[in-house]
C-alpha positions as CSV (number, residue, x, y, z in Angstrom):
1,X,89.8,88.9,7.6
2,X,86.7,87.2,9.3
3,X,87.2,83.7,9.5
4,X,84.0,81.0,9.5
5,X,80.8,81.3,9.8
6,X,79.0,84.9,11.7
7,X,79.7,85.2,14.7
8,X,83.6,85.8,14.4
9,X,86.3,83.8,15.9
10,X,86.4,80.3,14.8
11,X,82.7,78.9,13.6
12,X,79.9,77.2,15.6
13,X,76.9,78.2,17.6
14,X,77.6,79.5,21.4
15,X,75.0,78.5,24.3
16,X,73.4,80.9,26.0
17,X,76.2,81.2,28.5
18,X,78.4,82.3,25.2
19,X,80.4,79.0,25.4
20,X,80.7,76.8,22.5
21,X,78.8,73.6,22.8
22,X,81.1,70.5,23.4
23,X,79.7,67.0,22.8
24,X,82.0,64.3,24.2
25,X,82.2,61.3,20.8
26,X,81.2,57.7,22.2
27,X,85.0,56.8,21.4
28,X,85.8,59.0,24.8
29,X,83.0,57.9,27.0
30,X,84.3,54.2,26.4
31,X,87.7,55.2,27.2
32,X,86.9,56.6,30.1
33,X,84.7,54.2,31.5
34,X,87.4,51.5,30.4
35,X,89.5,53.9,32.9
36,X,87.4,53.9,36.0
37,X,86.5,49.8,35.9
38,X,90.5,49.9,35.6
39,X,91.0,52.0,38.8
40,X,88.6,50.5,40.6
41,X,90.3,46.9,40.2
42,X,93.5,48.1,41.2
43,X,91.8,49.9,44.4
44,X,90.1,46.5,44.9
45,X,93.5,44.8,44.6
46,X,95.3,47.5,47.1
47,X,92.2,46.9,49.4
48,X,91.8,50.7,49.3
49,X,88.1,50.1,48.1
50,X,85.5,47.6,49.6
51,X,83.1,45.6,47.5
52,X,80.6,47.6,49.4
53,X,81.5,51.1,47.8
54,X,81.6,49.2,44.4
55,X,77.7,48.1,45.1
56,X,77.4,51.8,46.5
57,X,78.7,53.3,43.1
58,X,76.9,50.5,41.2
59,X,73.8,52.2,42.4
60,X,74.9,55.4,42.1
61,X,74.9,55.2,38.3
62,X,72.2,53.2,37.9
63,X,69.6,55.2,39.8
64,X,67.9,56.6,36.8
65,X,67.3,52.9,35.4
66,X,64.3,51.3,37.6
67,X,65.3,48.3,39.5
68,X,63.7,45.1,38.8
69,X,61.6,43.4,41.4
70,X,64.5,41.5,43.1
71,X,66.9,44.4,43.1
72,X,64.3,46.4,45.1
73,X,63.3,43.9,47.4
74,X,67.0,43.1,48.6
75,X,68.0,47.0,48.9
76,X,64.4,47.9,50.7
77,X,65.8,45.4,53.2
78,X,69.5,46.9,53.0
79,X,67.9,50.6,53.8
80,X,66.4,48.6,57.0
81,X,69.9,47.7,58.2
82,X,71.2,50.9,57.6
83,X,70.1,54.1,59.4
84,X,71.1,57.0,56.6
85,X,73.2,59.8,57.6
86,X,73.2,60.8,61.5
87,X,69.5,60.9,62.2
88,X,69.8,57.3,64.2
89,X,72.3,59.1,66.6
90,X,70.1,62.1,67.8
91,X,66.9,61.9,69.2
92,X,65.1,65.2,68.4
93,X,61.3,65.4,68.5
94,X,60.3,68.0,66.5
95,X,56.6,69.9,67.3
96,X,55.6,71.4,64.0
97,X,56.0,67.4,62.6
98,X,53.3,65.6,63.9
99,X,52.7,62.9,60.8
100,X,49.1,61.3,60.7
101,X,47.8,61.3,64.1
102,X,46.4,65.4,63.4
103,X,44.8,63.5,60.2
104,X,41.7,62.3,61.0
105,X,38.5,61.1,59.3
106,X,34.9,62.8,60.6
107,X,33.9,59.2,61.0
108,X,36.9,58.2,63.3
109,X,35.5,61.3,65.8
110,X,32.4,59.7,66.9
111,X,28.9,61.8,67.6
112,X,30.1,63.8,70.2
113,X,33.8,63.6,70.5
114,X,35.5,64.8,74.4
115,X,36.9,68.4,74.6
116,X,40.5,66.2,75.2
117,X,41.4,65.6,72.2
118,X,40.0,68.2,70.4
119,X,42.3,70.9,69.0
120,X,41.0,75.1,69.5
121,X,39.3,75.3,66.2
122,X,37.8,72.3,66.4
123,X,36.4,73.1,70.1
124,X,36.0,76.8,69.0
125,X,33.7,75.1,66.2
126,X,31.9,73.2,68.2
127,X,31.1,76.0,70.8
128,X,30.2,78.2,67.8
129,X,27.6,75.7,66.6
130,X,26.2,74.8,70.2
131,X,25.6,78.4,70.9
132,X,23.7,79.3,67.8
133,X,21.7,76.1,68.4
134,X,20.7,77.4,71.4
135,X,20.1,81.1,69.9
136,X,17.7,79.5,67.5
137,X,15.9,77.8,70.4
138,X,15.4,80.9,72.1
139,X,14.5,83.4,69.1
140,X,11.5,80.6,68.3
141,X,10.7,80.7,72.1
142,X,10.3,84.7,71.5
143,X,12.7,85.3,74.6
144,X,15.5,87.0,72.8
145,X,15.4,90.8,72.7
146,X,15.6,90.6,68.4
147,X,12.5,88.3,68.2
148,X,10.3,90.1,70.5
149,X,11.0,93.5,68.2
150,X,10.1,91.3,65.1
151,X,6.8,90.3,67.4
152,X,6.3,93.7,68.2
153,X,6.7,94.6,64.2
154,X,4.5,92.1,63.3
155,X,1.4,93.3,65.5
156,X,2.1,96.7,63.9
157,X,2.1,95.6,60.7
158,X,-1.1,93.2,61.4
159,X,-2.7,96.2,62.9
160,X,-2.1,98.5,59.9
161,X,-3.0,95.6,57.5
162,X,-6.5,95.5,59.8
163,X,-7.2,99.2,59.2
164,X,-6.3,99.5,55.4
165,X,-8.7,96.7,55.2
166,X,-11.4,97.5,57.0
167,X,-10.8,101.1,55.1
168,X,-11.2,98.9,51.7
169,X,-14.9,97.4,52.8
170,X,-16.0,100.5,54.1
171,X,-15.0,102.5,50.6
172,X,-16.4,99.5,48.3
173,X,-19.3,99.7,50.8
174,X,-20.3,103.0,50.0
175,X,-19.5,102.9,46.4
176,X,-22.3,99.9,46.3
177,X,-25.0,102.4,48.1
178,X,-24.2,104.7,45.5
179,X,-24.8,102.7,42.8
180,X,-27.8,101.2,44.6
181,X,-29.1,104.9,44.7
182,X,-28.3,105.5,41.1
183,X,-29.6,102.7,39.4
184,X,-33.2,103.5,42.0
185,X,-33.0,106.8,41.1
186,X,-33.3,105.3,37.6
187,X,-35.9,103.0,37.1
C-alpha cells in the first residue's frame, strides 16, 4: 500500500540532492538565538570570552547588513590597528605584484622618455618606430635597394607610355592624310 503523495515513502518534494526540504519555523530560530545570547553571558561571566570576540561575532553576523557611517568609520580605524592574519610578521616581496607603478599614463612619459625606465616592449616599440622612420627617409631619398627598382620601373613604364603614344600620333597622323587624300580625291 503506497502511502502519500508520488514519490513513495512518506509525502513531500525531494531537492535535487534527493533530500527532503526542511525549513527551520521562526519558533526554533528564536530559541536558539535565545540559546547562544545565553551562552555567551555565562562565558562572559566565566571570563572564558572577552568583549572583543562578542564585537568580533557581532560583526560576524551582521556583515550582510551595511554599516552606517559611524560604524564604518570606527572599524576602518580598528583594521588600521590590526594587521590581519600573519602577513605583518613576514616580509616577502613578491615580483609578479608590482601594484601601480607599471600603470602609467602616455602623458606622465614625456616626449621622449630615457631607455631606463622603459620596459622591452616599450623600447622594442620605440626602436621599431625609429627604424621605419628612418626607412621612410631613405626610400624618399631613393637610396634603398626597393625604391631604386620602383625608379627603375617607373622609367620603363614612362618609356613604354612614350612609345604607345608617339605610336598613337603617328596612326591618327596618317589616318588624317588619308582622309585629306580622300576628300581631294573628291572634290
Amino acid at each position: 500500500m503506497q502511502r502519500g503523495g508520488g514519490r513513495g515513502g512518506r509525502g513531500g518534494k525531494k531537492n535535487h540532492k534527493g533530500q527532503r526540504r526542511h525549513f527551520t519555523d521562526e519558533d526554533e530560530l528564536r530559541e536558539q538565538a535565545q540559546k547562544a545570547e545565553k551562552e555567551k553571558a555565562w562565558r562572559h561571566q566565566q571570563g572564558i570570552e572577552s568583549e572583543e570576540e562578542d564585537e568580533d561575532e557581532a560583526r560576524a553576523k551582521n556583515r550582510d547588513m551595511p554599516p552606517s557611517e559611524s560604524e564604518s568609520e570606527s572599524e576602518s580605524e580598528e583594521e588600521e590597528g590590526k594587521p590581519k592574519g600573519v602577513s605583518h610578521l613576514i616580509a616577502v616581496e613578491n615580483p609578479n605584484r608590482t601594484g601601480a607603478k607599471s600603470a602609467r599614463k602616455v602623458t606622465e612619459l614625456g616626449d621622449k622618455p630615457t631607455s631606463g625606465n622603459l620596459s622591452r616592449r616599450e623600447r622594442e616599440e620605440l626602436e621599431k618606430q625609429e627604424a621605419r622612420r628612418k626607412y621612410q627617409a631613405l626610400h624618399a631619398a631613393g637610396k634603398t635597394e626597393e625604391a631604386q627598382a620602383d625608379l627603375a620601373r617607373l622609367a620603363i613604364i614612362r618609356k613604354q607610355r612614350e612609345e604607345a603614344a608617339k605610336k598613337k600620333e603617328e596612326e591618327r597622323k596618317a589616318k588624317e592624310a588619308l582622309a585629306a587624300a580622300k576628300s581631294k580625291g573628291k572634290s
